[in-house]
C-alpha positions as CSV (number, residue, x, y, z in Angstrom):
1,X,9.2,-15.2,-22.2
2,X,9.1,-15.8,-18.3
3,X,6.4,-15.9,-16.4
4,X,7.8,-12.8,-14.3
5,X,8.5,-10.5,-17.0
6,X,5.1,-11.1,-18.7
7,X,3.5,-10.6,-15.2
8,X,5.3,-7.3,-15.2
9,X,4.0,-6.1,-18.7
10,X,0.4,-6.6,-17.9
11,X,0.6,-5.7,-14.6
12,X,2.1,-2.0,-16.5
13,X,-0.6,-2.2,-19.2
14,X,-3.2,-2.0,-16.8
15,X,-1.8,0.6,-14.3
16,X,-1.5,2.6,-17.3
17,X,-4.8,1.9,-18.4
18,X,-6.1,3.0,-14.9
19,X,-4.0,6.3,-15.3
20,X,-5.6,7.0,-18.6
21,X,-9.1,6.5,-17.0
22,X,-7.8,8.6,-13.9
23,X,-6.8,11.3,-15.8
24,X,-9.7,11.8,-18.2
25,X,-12.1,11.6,-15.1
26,X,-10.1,14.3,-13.9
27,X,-10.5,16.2,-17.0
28,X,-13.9,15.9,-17.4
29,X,-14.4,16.4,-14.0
30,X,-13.0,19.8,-14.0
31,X,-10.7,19.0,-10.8
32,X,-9.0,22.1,-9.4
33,X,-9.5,23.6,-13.6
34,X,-7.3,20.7,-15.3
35,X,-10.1,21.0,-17.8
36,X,-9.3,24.4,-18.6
37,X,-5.8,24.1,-18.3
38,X,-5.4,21.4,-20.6
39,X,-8.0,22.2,-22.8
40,X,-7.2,25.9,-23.1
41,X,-3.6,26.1,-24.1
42,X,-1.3,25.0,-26.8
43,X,0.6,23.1,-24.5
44,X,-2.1,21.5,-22.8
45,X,-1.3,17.8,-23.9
46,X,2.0,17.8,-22.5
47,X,0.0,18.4,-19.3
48,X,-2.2,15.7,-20.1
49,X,0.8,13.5,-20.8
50,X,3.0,14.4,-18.6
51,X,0.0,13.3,-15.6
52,X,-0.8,9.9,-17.4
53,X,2.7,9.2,-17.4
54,X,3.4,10.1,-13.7
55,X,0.1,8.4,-12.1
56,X,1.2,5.6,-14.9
57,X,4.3,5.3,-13.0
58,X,2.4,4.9,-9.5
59,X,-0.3,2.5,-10.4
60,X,1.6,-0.1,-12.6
61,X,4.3,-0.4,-9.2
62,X,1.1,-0.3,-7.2
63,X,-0.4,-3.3,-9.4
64,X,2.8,-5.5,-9.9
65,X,3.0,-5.3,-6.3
66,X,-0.3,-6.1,-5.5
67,X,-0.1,-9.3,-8.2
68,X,3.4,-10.5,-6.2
69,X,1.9,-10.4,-3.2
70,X,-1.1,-12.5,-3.9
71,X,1.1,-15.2,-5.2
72,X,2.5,-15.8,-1.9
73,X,1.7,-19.1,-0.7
74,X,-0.2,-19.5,2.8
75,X,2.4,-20.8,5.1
76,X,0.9,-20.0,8.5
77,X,1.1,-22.0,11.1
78,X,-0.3,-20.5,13.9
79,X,-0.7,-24.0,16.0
80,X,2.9,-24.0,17.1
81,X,5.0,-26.7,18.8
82,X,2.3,-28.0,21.5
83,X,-0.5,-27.9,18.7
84,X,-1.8,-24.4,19.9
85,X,-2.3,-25.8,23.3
86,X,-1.5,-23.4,26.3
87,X,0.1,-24.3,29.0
88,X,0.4,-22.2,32.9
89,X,4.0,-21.4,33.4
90,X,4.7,-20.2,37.0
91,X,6.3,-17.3,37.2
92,X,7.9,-15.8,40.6
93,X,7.2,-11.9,40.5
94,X,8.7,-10.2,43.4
95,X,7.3,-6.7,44.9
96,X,9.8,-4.2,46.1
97,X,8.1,-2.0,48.5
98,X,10.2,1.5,50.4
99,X,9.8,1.3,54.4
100,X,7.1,3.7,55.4
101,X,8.1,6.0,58.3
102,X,5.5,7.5,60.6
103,X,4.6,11.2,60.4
104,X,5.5,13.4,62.8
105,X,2.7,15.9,64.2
């Protein structure tokens, strides 16, 4: 299997891990009365379901992106062509300035 595509399974196995841990703490929680929603009704586990698989969604892409982006290599090179020396460059700045006329009183 490659590397990538097993990178992308277990970076979905634990975004959906973290979804079912985010939704039971919600439950037990009692946030804004999921507790009694889901617990309550006949239909509560589609509820339940329906919120691990959208927050399952969100954290696996949130995780696999997180992974890809700490593999990039460090390729800065902040010293540039002089070797981060500066050097003065002169540079003519010219002042326009309106002819002031005298008041009258």
């Amino acid at each position: 299997m490659p590397k990538l595509v097993r990178l992308y399974i277990k970076s979905c196995a634990i975004g959906f891990a973290l979804a079912v841990g985010f939704v039971t703490a919600l439950v037990v929680m009692d946030v804004a009365g999921f507790q009694r929603l889901i617990l309550s009704t006949d239909m509560g586990w589609v509820a339940a379901l329906m919120m691990i698989m959208f927050n399952g969604v969100v954290f696996s892409g949130m995780q696999f992106a997180i992974a890809i982006m700490l593999m990039a290599e460090d390729d800065d090179d902040d010293r540039g062509p002089r070797g981060g020396r500066m050097i003065p460059i002169r540079v003519e700045a010219v002042a326009r300035s309106r002819q002031v006329t005298p008041r009258r009183r």
